[in-house]
Wavefront OBJ file of the C-alpha trace (Angstrom):
o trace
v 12.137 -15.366 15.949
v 15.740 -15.270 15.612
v 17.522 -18.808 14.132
v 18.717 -20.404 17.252
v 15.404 -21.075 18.321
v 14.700 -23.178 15.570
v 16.960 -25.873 17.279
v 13.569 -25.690 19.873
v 11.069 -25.359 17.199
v 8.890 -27.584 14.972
v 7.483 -26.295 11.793
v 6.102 -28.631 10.251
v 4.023 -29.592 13.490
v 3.010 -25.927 13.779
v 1.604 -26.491 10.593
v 0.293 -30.186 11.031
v 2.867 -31.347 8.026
v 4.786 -33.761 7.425
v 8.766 -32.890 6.895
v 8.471 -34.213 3.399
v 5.578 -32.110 2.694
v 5.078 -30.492 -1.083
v 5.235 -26.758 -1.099
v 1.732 -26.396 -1.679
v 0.942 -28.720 1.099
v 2.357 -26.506 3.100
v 1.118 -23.007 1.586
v -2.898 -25.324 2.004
v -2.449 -25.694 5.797
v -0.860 -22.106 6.354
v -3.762 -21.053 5.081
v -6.304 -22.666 6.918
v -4.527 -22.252 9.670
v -4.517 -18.852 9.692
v -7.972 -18.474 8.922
v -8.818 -20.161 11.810
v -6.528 -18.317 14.000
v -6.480 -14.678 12.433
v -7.012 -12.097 15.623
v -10.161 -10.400 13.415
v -12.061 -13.587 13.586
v -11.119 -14.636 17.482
v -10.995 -10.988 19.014
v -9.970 -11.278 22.396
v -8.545 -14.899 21.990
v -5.111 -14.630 23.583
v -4.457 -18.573 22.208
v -5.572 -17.804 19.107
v -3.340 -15.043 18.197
v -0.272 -17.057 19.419
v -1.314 -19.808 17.208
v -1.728 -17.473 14.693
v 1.904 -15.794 15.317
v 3.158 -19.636 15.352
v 1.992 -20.451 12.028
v 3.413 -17.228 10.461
v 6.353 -18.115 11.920
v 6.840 -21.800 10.620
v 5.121 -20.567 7.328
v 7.634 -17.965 7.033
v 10.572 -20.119 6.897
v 9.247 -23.197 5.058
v 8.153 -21.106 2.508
v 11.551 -19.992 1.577
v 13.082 -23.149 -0.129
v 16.757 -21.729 1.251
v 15.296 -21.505 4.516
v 13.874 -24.139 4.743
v 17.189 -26.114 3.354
v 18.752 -24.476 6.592
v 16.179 -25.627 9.286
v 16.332 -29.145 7.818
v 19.630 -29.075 8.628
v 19.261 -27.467 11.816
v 16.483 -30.419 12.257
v 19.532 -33.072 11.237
v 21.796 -31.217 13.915
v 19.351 -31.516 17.148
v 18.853 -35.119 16.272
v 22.238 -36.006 16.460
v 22.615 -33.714 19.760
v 24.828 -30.892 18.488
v 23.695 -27.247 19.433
v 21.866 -28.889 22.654
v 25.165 -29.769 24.865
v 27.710 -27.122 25.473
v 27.794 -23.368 23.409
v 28.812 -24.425 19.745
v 32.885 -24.686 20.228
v 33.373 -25.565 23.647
v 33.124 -29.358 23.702
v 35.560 -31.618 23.156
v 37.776 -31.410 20.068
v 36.520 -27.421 19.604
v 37.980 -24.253 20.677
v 37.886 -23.433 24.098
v 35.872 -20.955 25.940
v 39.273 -17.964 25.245
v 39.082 -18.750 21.470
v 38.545 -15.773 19.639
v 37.043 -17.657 16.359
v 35.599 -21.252 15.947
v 36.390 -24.002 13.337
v 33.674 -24.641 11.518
v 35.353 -27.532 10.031
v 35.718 -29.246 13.330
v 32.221 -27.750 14.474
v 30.278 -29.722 12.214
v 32.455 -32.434 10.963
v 34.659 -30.927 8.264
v 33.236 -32.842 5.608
v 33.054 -36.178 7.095
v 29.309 -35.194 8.060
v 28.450 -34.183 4.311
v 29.358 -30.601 5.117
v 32.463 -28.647 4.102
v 33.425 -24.990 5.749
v 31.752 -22.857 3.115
v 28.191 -25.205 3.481
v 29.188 -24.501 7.478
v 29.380 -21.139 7.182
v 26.607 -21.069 5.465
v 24.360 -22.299 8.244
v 26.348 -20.221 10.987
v 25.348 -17.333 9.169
v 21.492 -18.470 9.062
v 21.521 -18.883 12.555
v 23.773 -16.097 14.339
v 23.994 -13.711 11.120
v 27.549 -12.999 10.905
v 30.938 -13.919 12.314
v 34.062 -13.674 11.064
v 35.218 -17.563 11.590
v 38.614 -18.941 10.956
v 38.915 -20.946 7.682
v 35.741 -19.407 5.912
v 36.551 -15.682 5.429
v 34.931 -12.778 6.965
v 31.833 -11.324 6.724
v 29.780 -8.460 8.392
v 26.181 -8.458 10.033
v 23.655 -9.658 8.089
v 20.343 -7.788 9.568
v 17.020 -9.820 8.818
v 14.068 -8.505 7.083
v 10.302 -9.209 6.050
v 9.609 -8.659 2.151
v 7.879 -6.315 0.842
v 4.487 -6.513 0.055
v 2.622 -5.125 -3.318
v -1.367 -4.247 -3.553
v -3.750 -2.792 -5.299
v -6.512 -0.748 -4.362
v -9.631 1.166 -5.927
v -11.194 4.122 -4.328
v -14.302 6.497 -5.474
v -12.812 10.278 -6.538
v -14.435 11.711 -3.213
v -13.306 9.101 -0.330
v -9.446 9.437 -2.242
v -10.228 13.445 -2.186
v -10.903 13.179 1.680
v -9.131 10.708 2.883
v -10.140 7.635 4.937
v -9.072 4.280 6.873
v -9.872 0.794 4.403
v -9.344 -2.405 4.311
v -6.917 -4.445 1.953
v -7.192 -7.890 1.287
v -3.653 -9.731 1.144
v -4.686 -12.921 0.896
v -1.951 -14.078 -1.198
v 0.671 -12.616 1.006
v 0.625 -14.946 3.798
v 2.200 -13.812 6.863
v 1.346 -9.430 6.394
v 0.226 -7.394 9.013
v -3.153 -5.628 9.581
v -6.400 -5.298 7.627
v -6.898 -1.850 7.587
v -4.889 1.121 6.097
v -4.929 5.069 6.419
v -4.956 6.652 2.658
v -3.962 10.049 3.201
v -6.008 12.727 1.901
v -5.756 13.655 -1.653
v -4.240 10.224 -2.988
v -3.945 10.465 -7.032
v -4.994 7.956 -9.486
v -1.820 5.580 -10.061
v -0.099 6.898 -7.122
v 1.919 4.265 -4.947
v 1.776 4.591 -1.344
v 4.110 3.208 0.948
v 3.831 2.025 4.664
v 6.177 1.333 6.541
v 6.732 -2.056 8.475
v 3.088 -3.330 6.991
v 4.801 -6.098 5.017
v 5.683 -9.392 5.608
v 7.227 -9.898 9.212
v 11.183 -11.773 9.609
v 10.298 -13.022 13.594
v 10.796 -11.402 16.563
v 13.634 -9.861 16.076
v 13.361 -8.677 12.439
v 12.621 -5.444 11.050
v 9.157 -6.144 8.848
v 9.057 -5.564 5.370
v 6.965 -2.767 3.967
v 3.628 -2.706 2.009
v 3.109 -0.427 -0.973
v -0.121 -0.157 -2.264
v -0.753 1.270 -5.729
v -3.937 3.515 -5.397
v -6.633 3.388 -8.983
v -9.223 6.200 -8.431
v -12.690 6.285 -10.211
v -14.090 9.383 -11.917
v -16.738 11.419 -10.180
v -19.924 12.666 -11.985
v -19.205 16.244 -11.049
v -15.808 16.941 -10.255
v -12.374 16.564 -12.038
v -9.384 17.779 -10.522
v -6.172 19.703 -11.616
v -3.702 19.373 -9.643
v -4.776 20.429 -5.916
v -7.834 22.404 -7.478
v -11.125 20.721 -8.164
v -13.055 21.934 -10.957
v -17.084 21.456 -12.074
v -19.429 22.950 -15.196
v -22.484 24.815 -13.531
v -25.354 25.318 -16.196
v -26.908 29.343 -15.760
v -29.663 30.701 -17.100
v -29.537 33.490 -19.616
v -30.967 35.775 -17.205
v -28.987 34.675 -14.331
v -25.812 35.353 -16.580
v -27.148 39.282 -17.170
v -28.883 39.931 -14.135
v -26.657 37.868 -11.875
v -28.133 35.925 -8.965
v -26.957 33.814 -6.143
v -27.089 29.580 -7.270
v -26.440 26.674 -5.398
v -22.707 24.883 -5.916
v -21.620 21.188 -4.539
v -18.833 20.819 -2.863
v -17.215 18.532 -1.175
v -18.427 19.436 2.073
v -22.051 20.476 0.616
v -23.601 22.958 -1.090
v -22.257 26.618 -0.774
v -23.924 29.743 -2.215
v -22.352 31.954 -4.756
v -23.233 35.377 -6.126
v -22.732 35.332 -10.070
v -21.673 39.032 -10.754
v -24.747 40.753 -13.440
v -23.035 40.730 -16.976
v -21.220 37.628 -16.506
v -20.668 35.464 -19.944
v -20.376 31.665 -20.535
v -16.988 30.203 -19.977
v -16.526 33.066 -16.859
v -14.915 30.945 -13.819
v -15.761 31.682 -10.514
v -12.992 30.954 -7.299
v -14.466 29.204 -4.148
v -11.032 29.074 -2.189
v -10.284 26.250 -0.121
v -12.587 23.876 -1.690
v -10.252 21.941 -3.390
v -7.918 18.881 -2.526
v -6.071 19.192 0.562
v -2.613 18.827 -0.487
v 0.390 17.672 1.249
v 1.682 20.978 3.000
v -1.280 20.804 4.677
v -3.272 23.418 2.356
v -6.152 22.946 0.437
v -6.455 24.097 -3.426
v -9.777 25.936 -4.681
v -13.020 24.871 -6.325
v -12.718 26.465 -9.774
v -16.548 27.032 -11.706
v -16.592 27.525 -15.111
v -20.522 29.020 -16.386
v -22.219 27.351 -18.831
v -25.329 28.678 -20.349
v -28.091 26.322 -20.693
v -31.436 26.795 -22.765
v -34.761 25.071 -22.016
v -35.642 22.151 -24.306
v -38.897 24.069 -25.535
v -39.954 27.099 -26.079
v -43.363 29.146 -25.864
v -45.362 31.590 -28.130
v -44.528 33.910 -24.558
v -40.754 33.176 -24.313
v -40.047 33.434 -28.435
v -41.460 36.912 -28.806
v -39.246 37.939 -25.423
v -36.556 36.298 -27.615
v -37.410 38.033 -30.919
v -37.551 41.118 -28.974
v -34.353 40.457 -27.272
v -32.502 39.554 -31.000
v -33.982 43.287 -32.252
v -32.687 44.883 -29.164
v -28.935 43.086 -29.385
v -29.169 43.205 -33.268
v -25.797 44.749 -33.757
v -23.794 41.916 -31.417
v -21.949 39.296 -33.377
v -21.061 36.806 -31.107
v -18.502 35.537 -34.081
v -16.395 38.766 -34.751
v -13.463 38.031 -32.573
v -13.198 34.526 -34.331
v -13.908 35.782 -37.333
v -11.094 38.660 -36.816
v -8.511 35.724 -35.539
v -9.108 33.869 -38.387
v -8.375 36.740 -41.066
v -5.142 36.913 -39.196
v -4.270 33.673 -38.610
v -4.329 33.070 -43.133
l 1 2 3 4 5 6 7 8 9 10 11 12 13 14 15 16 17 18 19 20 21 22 23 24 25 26 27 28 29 30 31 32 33 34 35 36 37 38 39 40 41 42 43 44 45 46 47 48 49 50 51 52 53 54 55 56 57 58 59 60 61 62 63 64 65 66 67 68 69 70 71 72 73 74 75 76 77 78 79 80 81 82 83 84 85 86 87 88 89 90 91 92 93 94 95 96 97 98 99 100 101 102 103 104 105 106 107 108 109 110 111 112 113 114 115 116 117 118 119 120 121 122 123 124 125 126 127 128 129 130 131 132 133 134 135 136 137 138 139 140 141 142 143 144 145 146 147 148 149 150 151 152 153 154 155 156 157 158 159 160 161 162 163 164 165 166 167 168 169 170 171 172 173 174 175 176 177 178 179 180 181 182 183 184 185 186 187 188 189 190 191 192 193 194 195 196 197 198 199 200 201 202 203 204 205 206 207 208 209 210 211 212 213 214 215 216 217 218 219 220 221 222 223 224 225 226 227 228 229 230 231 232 233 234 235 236 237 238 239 240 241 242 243 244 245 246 247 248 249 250 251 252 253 254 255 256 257 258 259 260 261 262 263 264 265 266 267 268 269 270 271 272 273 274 275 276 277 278 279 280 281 282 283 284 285 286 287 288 289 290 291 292 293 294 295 296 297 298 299 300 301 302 303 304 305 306 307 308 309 310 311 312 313 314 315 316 317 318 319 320 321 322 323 324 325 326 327 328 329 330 331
């Protein structure tokens, strides 16, 4: 809503205030008001979403203690008839409709109204948002715009791995846009996200502010992630390891079979491309699977002679020598 409407307009009535209102007075009835009027809870409702548009509006300005300095004066101006005769300057005792600047000073009263030029071009500003007027220096366009708006949201590992649309409260930030929000794909623990224009709206002819939302993500049970790569332990058995065998591994799309090559040792990582985290060129990293040996809790008579057998057979293996050889040559 650009400022010469608000000769037409009254705020505190959109709000059911009185001019003298406290500012949380007026922050309570916004509120209710627009949780009675909010287009999610009257879908369809054509009055509704004006209402709601009308309290944003008033809430908007009379939430801004300079703002709302300037529409009381605005206010004081209607009463008294200026701004509803003739275009500001044309009247009697102004500039003429071939003046090239106004006179503030003479516009409102040069002082003998309370207001001197600077406090005059002050509120020309508010209302047109510029002018270069004689007697109160020059200035350039001043372009109107929502503020910014700051969230927080939490997201489980996997939905911030894949992507998804979810909804953000804002509450306290009377006057934003929407409900719902599209994380990309891939979103990082900490990382700030911004959209554009989702922040608090300046009227009908402002430019929106934007929202950022900072983005906390929650560990997973299986994965972790490096970079664009996902990464996950898989237990083997010891005969899986030296006979090699074809097991079972989640990803994020489901389980996908893998072939673990015979003579594989613990630690050995295995490359599922393309199972990773999509990342922002539009490529997705791998799934990376480190082996892990895993034992049974117990043990049989049947199983420890195959295991006393198998120590005779392998009797000469040290599985210490290359530590013990790094060592030595480390002191």
């Amino acid at each position: 809503m650009s400022s010469p409407e608000w000769f037409e307009r009254d705020f505190y009535a959109d709000l059911g205030v009185s001019p003298d209102a406290s500012a949380e007075e007026v922050k309570k009835a916004y509120r209710r008001l627009a949780r009675q009027n909010h287009p999610d809870a009257n879908p369809g409702d054509a009055r509704a979403e004006a209402r709601f548009k009308a309290v944003s509006e008033a809430y908007t300005v009379l939430s801004d203690p300079e703002k709302r300095v300037q529409y009381d004066q605005t206010r004081r101006l209607a009463a008294t008839g200026a701004g509803r005769s003739e275009p500001f300057g044309f009247g009697a005792g102004t500039a003429g409709p071939g003046a090239s600047f106004f006179d503030l000073g003479e516009l409102f009263g040069n002082g003998r109204a309370g207001m001197d030029t600077a406090d005059a071009q002050a509120l020309f500003d508010s209302l047109f948002g510029a002018g270069p007027v004689r007697g109160a220096g020059r200035r350039g366009p001043q372009p109107r715009r929502g503020a910014d708006v700051e969230a927080e949201l939490t997201l489980d590992f996997r939905t911030a791995a894949r992507g998804a649309t979810v909804p953000v409260r804002l509450a306290d930030e009377p006057g934003a846009r929407g409900s719902q929000i599209r994380i990309p794909a891939g979103v990082g623990d900490g990382q700030r996200i911004r959209l554009r224009g989702q922040g608090r709206p300046a009227g009908a002819y402002g430019t929106p502010g934007d929202l950022y939302v900072r983005v906390h993500v929650t560990p997973d049970p299986v994965f972790d992630r490096s970079g664009d790569d996902l990464t996950l332990t898989l237990p083997v058995t010891v005969p899986e390891l030296v006979f090699g065998g074809q097991v079972a591994v989640p990803t994020l799309d489901g389980a996908r079979t893998v072939r673990i090559p015979a003579g594989s040792t613990p630690g050995r990582i295995l490359r599922l491309r393309g199972h990773g985290i999509q990342g922002a060129n539009g490529r997705s990293g791998d799934l990376l699977v480190t082996l892990q040996a895993a034992l049974p809790d117990r043990h049989d008579r049947q199983a420890r002679e195959a295991l006393r057998a198998y120590a005779e057979a392998t009797g000469d293996f040290d599985p210490r020598a290359e530590l013990n050889r790094r060592n030595e040559n480390a002191t």
